[in-house]
C-alpha positions as CSV (number, residue, x, y, z in Angstrom):
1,X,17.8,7.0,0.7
2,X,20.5,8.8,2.8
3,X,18.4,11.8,3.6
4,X,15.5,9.7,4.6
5,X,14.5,9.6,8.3
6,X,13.8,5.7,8.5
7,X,15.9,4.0,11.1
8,X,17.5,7.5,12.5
9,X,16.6,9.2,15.8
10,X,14.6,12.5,14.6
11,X,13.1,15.3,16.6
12,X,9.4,15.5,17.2
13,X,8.4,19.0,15.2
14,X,4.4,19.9,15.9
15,X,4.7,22.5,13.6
16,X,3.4,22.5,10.0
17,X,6.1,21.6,8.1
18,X,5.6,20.2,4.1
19,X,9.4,19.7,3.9
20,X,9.5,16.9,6.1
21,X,7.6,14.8,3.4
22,X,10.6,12.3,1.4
23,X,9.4,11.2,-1.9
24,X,10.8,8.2,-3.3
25,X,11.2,7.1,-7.2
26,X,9.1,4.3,-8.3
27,X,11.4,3.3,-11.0
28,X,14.0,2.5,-9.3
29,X,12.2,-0.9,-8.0
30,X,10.1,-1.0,-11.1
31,X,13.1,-1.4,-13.4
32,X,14.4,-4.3,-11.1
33,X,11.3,-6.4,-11.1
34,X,10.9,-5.4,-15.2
35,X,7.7,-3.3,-15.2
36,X,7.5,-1.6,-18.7
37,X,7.2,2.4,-18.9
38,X,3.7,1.5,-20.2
39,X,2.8,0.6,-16.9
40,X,0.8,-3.0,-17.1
41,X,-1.8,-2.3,-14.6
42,X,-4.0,0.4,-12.9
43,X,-4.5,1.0,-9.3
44,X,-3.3,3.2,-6.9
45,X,-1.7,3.1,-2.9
46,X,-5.1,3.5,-0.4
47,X,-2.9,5.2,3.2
48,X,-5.3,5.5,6.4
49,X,-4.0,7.8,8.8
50,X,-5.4,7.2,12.3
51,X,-3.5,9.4,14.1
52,X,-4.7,12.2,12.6
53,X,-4.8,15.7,14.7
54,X,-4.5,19.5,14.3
55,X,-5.8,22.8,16.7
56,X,-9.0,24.9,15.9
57,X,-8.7,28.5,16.1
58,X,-9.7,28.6,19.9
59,X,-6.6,26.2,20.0
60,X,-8.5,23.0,21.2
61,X,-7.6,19.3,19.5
62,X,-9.4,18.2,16.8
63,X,-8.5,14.3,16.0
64,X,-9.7,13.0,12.5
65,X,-9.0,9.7,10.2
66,X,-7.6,10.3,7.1
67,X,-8.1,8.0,3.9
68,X,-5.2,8.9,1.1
69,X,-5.3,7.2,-2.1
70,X,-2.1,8.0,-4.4
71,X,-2.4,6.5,-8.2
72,X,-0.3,4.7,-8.8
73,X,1.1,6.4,-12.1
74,X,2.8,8.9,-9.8
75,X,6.3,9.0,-10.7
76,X,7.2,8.7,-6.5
77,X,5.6,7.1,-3.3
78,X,6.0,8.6,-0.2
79,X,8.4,7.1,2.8
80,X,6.1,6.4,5.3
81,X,8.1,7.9,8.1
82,X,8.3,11.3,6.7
83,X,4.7,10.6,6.2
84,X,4.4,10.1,9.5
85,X,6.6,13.3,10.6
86,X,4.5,15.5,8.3
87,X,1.1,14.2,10.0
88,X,2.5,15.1,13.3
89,X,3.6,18.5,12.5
90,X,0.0,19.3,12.4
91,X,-0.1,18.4,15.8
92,X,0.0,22.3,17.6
93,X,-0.7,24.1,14.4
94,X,-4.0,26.0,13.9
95,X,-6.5,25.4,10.9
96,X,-9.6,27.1,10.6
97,X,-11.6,24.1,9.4
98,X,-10.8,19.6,8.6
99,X,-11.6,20.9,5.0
100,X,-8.4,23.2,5.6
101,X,-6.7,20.7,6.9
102,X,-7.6,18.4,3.9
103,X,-7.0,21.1,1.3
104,X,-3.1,21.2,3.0
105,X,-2.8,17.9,3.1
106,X,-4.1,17.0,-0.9
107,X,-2.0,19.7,-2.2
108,X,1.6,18.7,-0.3
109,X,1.0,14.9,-1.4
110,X,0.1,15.4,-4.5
111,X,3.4,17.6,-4.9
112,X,5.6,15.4,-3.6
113,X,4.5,11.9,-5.3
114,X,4.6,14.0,-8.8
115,X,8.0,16.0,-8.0
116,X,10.2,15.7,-10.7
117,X,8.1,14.7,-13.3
118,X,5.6,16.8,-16.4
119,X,3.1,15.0,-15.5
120,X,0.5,17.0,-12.7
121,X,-2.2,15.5,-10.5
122,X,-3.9,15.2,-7.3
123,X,-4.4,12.6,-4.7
124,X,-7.5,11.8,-3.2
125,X,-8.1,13.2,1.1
126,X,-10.9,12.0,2.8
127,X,-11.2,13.3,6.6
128,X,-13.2,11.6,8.9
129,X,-14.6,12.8,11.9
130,X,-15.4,11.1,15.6
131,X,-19.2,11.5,14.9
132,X,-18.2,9.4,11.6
133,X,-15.9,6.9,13.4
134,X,-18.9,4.1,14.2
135,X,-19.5,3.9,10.5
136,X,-16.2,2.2,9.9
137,X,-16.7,-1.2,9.0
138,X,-14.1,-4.0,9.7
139,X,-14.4,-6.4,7.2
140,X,-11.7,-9.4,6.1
141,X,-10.7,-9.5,2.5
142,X,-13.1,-12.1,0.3
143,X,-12.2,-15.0,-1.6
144,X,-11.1,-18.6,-0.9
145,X,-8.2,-19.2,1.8
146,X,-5.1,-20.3,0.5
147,X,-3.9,-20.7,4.6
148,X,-6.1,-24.0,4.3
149,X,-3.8,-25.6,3.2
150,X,-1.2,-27.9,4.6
151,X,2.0,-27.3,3.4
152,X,5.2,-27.3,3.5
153,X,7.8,-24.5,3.0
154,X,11.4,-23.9,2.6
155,X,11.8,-20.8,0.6
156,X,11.6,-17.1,2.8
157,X,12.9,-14.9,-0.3
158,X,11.1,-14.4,-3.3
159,X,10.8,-17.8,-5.4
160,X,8.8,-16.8,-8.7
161,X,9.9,-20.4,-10.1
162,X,7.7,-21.9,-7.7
163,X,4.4,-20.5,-9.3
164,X,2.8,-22.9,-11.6
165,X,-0.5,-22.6,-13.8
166,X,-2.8,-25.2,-15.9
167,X,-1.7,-23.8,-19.1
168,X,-4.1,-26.9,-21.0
169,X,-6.4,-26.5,-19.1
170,X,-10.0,-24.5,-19.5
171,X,-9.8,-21.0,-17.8
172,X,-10.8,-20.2,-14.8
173,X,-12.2,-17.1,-12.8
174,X,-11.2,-17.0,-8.8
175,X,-10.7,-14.8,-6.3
176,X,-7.6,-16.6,-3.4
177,X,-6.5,-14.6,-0.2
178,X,-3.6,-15.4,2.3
179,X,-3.0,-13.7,5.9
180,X,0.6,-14.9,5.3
181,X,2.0,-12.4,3.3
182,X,5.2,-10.9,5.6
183,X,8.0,-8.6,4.1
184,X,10.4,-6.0,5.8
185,X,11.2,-3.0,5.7
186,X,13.7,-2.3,3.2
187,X,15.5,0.1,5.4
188,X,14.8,-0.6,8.8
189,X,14.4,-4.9,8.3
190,X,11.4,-4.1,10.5
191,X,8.3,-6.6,9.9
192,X,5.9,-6.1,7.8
193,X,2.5,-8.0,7.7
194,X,-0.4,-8.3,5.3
195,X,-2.9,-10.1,4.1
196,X,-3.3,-10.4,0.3
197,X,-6.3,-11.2,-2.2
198,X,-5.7,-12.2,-6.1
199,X,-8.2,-11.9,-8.5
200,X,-8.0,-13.8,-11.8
201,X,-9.6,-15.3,-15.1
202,X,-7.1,-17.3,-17.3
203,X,-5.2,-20.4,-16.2
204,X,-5.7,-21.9,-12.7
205,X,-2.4,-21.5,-11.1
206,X,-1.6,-24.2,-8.3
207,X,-2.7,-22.9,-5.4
208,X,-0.7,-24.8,-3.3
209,X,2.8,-23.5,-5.2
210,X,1.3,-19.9,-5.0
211,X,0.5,-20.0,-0.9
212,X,4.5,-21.1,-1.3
213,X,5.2,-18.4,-3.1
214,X,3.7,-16.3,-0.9
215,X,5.4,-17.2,2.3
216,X,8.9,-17.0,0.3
217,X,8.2,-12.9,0.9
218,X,9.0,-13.9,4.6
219,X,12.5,-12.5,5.0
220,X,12.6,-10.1,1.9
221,X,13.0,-6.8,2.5
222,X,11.0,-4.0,0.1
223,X,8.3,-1.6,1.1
224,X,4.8,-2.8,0.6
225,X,4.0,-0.8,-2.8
226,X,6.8,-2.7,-4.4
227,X,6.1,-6.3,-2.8
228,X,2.5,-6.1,-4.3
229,X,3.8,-5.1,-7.7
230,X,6.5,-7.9,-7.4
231,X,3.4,-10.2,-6.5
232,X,2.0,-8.9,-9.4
233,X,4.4,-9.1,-12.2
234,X,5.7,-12.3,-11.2
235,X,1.9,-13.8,-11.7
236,X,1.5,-11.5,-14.6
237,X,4.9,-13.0,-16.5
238,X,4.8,-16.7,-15.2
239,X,0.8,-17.4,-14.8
240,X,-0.4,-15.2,-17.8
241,X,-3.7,-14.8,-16.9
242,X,-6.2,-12.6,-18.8
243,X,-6.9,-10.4,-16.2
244,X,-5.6,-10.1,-12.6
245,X,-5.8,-7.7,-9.1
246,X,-3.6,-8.1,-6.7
247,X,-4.6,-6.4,-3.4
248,X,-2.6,-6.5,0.1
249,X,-3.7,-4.5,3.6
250,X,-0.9,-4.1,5.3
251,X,-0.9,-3.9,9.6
252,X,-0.3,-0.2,10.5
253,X,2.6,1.0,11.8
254,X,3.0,4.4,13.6
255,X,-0.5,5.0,13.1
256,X,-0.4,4.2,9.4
257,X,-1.3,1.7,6.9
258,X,-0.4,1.5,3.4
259,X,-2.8,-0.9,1.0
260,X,-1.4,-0.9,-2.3
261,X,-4.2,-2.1,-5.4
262,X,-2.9,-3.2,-8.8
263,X,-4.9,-4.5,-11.5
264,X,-4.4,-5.4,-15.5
265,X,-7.6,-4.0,-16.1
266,X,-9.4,-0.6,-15.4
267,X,-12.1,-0.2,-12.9
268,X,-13.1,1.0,-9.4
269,X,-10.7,1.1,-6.7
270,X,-11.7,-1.2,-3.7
271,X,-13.4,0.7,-0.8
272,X,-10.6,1.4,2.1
273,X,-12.3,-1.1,4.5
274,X,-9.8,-2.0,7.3
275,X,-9.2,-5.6,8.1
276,X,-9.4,-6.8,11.9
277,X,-5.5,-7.1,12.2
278,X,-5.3,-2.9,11.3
């Protein structure tokens, strides 16, 4: 992490520039929270980009939203700074076209989340433009509130042990969601905020232990791609259920947000539908 840009004063460049893009290795988290090679879930990282802008030929501003979805299989995720830094350096630097622009920005993505590895793929662009911008829903993440209930806490780092499930008892099939999910920024200690859904068919875990276990994120400090696969595993190991998602939308910060979707089994990722607190 010593050549990333997170917590450093750095000069504003509006210039193209690919280079300022900082991938870092999923593995290195992934081996600490035990995720096998054989990776026990699907989904990928959904990035909106709302501060999106570039010149046209003529050299006037063109602003744009952009939705980036990076699979998770990738063998690195992408500090969000540099992310940041690389958006900006689009900022006085003509394209002819948005489908240019989203050609550029597919193709440096997808090169830095799969450097280093054999493996080659692509990540998913979609640019919106103003006349699009009214069609953007707001819409809060289904399933039953967890924040219901009244309870208390006294763990703010991550407390697996406190998850519990009905292990003889029938299975069940629910979908739970919290607004209090809050983590930090592994470099910076910045806050982080989120709100989560889990989705799951096999023993009912205590939902009152679980909105504990949430909360114990408070003061823990990890980038969002590896809280939610921390959320994950944890339920995954201690819970065993049959199938689970575990989603989290996380607040934007310097005009982005980063949603990371993880699931046991394959199948459509959620549509990148913004929540009212992003």
């Amino acid at each position: 992490m010593k050549h990333s840009q997170l917590g450093k004063p750095t000069p504003y460049v509006d210039q193209y520039d690919a280079s300022l893009l900082y991938p870092i290795e999923r593995s290195i988290k992934r081996d600490e929270i035990g995720v096998p090679a054989k990776l026990p879930f699907f989904g990928a990282d959904l990035w909106t980009a709302f501060e999106l802008s570039w010149l046209n030929l003529r050299g006037k501003p063109q602003v744009a939203i952009a939705h980036v979805t990076v699979p998770c299989e990738t063998r690195n995720i992408v500090e969000s700074k540099s992310f940041k830094l690389y958006l900006n350096s689009f900022n006085n630097t003509k394209f002819e076209s948005h489908t240019d622009v989203q050609t550029r920005i597919r193709a440096d993505i997808s090169e830095a989340v799969w450097r280093g590895s054999d493996i080659k793929g692509t990540v998913g662009v979609k640019i919106l433009l103003p006349e699009l911008f009214d069609r953007e829903p707001v819409h809060e993440l289904d399933g039953l509130s967890l924040d219901r209930l009244d309870i208390e806490c006294q763990h703010f780092t991550p407390t697996p042990a406190l998850l519990q499930a009905a292990f003889d008892a029938p299975p069940v099939t629910e979908t739970l969601t919290s607004n209090l999910l809050k983590s930090n920024c592994l470099v910076t200690g910045q806050p982080d905020w989120a709100s989560v859904q889990i989705s799951y068919t096999g023993p009912q875990i205590e939902q009152e232990t679980l909105l504990q276990y949430l909360v114990s994120f408070r003061q823990h400090n990890e980038f969002h791609e590896q809280c939610v696969e921390r959320i994950f595993m944890d339920l995954w190991t201690r819970c065993k259920p049959l199938k689970l998602t575990v989603y989290a939308r996380y607040t934007r910060r310097g005009g982005l947000d980063i949603n990371p979707f993880r699931t046991s089994a394959a199948q459509a990722m959620p549509p990148n539908v913004r929540t009212a607190r992003q």
